[in-house]
C-alpha positions in Angstrom: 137.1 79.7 96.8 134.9 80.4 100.2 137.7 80.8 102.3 139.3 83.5 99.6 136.3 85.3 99.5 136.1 85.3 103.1 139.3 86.8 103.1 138.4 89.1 100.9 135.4 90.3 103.0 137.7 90.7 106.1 139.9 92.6 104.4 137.0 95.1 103.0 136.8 95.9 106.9 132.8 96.1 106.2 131.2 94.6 109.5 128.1 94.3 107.7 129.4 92.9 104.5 128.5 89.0 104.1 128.4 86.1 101.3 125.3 85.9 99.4 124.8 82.2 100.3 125.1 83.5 104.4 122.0 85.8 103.8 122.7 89.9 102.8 122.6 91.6 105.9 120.3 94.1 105.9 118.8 93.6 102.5 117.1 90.2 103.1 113.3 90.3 104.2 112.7 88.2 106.8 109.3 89.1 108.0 106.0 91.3 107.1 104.3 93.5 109.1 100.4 92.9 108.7 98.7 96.0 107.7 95.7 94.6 108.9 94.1 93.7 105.7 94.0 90.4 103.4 93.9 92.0 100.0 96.4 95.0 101.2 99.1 92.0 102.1 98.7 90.8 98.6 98.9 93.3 96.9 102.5 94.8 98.7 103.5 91.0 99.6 102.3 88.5 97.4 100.3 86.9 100.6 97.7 87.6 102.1 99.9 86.7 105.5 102.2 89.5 104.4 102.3 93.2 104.6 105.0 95.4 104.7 108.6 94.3 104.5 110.1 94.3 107.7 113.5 96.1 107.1 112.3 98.2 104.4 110.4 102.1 103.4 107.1 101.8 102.5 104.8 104.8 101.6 101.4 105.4 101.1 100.2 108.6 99.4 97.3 110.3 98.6 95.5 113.8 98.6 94.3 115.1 101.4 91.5 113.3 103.8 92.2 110.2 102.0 92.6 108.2 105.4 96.6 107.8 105.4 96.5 108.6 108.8 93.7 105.7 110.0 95.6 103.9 107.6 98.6 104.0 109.4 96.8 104.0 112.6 95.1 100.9 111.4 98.6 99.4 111.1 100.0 100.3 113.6 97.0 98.4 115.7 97.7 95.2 114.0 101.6 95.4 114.7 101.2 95.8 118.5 98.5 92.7 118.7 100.8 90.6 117.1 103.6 91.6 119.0 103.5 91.6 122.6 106.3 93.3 123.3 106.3 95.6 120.0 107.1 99.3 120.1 105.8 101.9 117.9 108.0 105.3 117.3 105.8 107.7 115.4 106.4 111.1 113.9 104.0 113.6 114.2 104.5 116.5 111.6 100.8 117.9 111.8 99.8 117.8 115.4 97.2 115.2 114.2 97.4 113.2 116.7 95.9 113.1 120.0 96.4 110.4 123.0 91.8 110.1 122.6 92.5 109.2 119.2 94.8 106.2 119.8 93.3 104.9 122.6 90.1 105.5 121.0 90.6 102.7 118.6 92.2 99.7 120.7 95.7 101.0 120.6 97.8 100.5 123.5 99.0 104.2 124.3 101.8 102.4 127.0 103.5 101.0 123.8 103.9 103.9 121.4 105.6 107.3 121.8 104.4 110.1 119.7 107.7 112.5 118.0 106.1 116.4 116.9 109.0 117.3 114.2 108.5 120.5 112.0 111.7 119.7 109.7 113.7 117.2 108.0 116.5 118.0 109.8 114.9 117.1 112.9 113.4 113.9 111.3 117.0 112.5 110.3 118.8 113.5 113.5 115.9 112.2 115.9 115.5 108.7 113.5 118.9 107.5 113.4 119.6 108.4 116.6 116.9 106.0 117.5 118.2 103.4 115.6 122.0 103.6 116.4 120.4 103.5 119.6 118.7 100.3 119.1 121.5 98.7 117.0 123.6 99.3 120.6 121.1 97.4 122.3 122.4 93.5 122.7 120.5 91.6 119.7 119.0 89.2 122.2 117.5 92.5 124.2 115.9 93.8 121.1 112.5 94.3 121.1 110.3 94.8 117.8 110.0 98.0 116.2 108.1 100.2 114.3 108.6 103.9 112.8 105.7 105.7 111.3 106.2 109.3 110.1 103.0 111.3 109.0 103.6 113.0 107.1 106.9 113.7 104.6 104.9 116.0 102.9 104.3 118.6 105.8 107.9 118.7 107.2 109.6 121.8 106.1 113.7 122.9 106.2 115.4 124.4 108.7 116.2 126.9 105.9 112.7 127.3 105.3 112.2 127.7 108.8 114.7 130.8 109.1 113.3 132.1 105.7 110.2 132.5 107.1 111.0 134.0 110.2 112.8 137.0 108.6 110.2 137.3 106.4 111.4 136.1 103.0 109.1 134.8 100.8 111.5 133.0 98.7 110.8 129.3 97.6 113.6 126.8 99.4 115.0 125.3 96.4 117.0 123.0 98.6 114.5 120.4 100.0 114.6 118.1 98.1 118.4 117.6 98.2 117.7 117.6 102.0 115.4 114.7 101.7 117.5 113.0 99.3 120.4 112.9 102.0 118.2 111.9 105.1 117.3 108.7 103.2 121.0 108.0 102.1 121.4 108.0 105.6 118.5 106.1 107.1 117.5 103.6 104.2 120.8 101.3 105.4 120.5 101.5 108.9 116.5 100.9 109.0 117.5 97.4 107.0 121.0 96.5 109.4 118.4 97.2 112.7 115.6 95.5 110.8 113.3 97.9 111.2 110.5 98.7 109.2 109.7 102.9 108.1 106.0 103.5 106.8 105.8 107.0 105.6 102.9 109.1 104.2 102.9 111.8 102.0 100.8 114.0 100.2 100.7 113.7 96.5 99.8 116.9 93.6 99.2 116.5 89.7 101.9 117.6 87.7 101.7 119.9 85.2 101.7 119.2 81.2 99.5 118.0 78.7 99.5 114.8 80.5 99.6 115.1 83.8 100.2 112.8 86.3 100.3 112.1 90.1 103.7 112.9 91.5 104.8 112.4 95.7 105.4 115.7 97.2 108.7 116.5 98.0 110.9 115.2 94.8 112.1 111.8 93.5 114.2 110.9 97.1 111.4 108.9 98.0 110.8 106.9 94.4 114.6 105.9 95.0 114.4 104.9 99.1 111.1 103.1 99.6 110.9 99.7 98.4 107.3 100.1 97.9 105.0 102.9 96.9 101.0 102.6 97.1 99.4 105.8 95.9 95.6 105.8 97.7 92.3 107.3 96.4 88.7 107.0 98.0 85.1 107.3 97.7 82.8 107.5 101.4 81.5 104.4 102.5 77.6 105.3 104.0 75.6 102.8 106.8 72.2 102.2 105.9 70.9 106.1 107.6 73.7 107.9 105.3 76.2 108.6 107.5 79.4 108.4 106.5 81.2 106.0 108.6 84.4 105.4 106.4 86.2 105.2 102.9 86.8 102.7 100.3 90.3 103.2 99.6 91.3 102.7 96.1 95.4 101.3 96.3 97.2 101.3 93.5 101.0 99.6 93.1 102.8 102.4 91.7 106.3 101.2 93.1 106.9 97.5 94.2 109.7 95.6 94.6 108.4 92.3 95.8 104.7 92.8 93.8 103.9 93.5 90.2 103.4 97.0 90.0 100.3 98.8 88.9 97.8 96.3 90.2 94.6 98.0 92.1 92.7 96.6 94.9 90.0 98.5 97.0 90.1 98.1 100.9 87.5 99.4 103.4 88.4 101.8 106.2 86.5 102.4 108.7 86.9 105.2 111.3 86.0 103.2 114.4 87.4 99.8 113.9 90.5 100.5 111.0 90.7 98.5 108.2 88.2 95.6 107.5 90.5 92.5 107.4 88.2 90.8 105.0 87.3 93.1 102.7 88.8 93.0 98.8 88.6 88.8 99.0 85.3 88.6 97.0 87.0 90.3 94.0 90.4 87.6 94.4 87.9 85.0 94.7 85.6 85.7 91.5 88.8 86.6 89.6 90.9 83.6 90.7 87.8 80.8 90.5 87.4 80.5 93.6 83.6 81.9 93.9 82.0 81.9 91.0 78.6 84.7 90.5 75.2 84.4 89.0 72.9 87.2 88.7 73.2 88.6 91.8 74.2 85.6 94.1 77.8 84.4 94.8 78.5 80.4 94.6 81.2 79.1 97.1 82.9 76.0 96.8 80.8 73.9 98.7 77.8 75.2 96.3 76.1 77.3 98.6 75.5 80.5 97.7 75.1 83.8 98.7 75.0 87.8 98.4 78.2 89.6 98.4 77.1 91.5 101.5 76.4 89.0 104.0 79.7 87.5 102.8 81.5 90.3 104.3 78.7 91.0 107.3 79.7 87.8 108.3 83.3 86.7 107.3 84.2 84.2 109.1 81.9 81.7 108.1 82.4 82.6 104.0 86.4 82.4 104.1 86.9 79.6 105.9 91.0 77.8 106.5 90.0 76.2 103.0 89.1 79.0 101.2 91.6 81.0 102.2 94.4 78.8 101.2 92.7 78.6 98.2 92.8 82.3 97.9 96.6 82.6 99.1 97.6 80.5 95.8 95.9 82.8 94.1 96.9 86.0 95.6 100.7 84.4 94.8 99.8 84.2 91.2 97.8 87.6 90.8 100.6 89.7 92.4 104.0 88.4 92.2 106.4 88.6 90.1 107.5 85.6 87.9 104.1 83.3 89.0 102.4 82.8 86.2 103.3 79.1 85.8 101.4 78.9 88.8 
């Protein structure tokens, strides 16, 4: 029966077609990339080792100056420390970014290359160029890579683009179609070159009696990104007042690995990124890991302590016990079918 199915494969004259029991080319997952934070790897992953899928879309939207640019920043950090010879491709659609700003925060500016694009169009032809280019490379010769494009929601059409030039005010009714096509395109050959996409985007409220958040720029993205985290935030104050950062509200709306829906709050701070530690009281106290009285915090060795100086000084809190402790946990709180668990 193998050998018939081989056959049948050959004969299909798909070079990336294979047998399910081989692996699926292009669809399997066979890494994460670490956003940087424990709870944020849960909640997209299942683990708190996790992160984003390493082949796949993943967006994160919000409303404006919610932090989806330190956000992706933030990952983007984490992605060249743990890979030495990583490479970062990053799409620039706001003139955000500035070479102070990345270097600023730890990032190696020798290892990422910054892409201004005003339209989709350029987008798609400048993206799979790069990764036709990199499926040429000899596998062996491959070096890691990430694509960030920030944002969807600001690129326009090269329709738009002419519109406006000659003056016409009329609205571009075709955008969405364009979108729609560019991920056709891209969302196979991201997963062949392994090769993961995060994207950000801007998000509105629709109208109706009960309205609800929606992405910006039609449903093409709901279809091509295997996961969806839609980000809200309140200011995060030092002990003077100033505002040093955001707790960032993420909530599941799309997931394909993760129960959808679930919530978890991460801290981002605008110096250091996002606080790897942060979220793990809450996992704990749900999961019975810590347990709380009053306004103390018991840990497993029955210590106890205030929630504060558990995250002013991590390290000694979640220790290699704890934490395993807290990866069953995060298995059973976020992924699918673990209940039994």
């Amino acid at each position: 029966m193998t050998d018939f199915l081989n056959n049948i494969v050959k004969a299909s004259g798909n070079k990336y077609a294979s047998i399910v029991s081989d692996g699926i080319d292009g669809s399997d997952v066979t890494g994460f990339i670490n956003s940087g934070s424990f709870i944020f790897n849960a909640l997209v992953s299942g683990s708190l080792n996790g992160g984003f899928a390493n082949n796949k879309i993943t967006a994160i939207a919000g409303e404006s100056a919610t932090g989806k640019t330190y956000f992706a920043l933030s990952t983007v950090k984490t992605f060249l420390e743990e890979n030495s010879e990583g490479i970062v491709v990053y799409f620039d659609t706001e003139q955000a970014i500035t070479s102070d700003m990345i270097a600023s925060r730890g990032i190696d500016v020798s290892r990422i290359a910054i892409l201004p694009v005003a339209t989709i169009e350029e987008f798609r032809h400048q993206s799979i160029n790069i990764v036709e280019s990199y499926l040429q490379e000899n596998e062996k010769n491959r070096k890691p890579m990430f694509m960030v494009l920030d944002s969807l929601g600001m690129l326009s059409t090269s329709k738009e683009m002419s519109d406006t030039s000659e003056g016409k005010e009329t609205r571009d009714m075709t955008r969405a179609q364009v979108i729609k096509a560019t991920f056709r395109v891209l969302t196979l050959k991201l997963g062949i070159a392994k090769i993961p996409l995060l994207i950000t985007n801007h998000v509105y409220a629709s109208m109706g009696m009960f309205p609800t958040t929606e992405l910006s720029g039609g449903n093409a993205l709901k279809y091509a990104a295997s996961t969806i985290v839609f980000l809200s935030k309140k200011k995060d104050k030092d002990s003077n007042g100033d505002v040093i950062g955001n707790i960032i509200h993420c909530k599941l709306f799309k997931g394909r690995f993760t129960k959808e829906n679930k919530i978890v709050d991460v801290k981002l701070n605008y110096d250091t990124g996002l606080d790897r530690y942060y979220g793990l009281v809450d996992l704990a106290l749900e999961s019975g890991v810590f347990t709380k009285t009053s306004t103390r915090i018991t840990l497993p060795d029955g210590s106890s302590a205030f929630e504060k100086n558990i995250y002013e000084n991590p390290e000694k809190y979640f220790t290699k016990e704890v934490l395993e402790k807290l990866e069953k946990a995060a298995h059973k709180e976020f992924k699918y079918g673990s209940n039994e668990h």
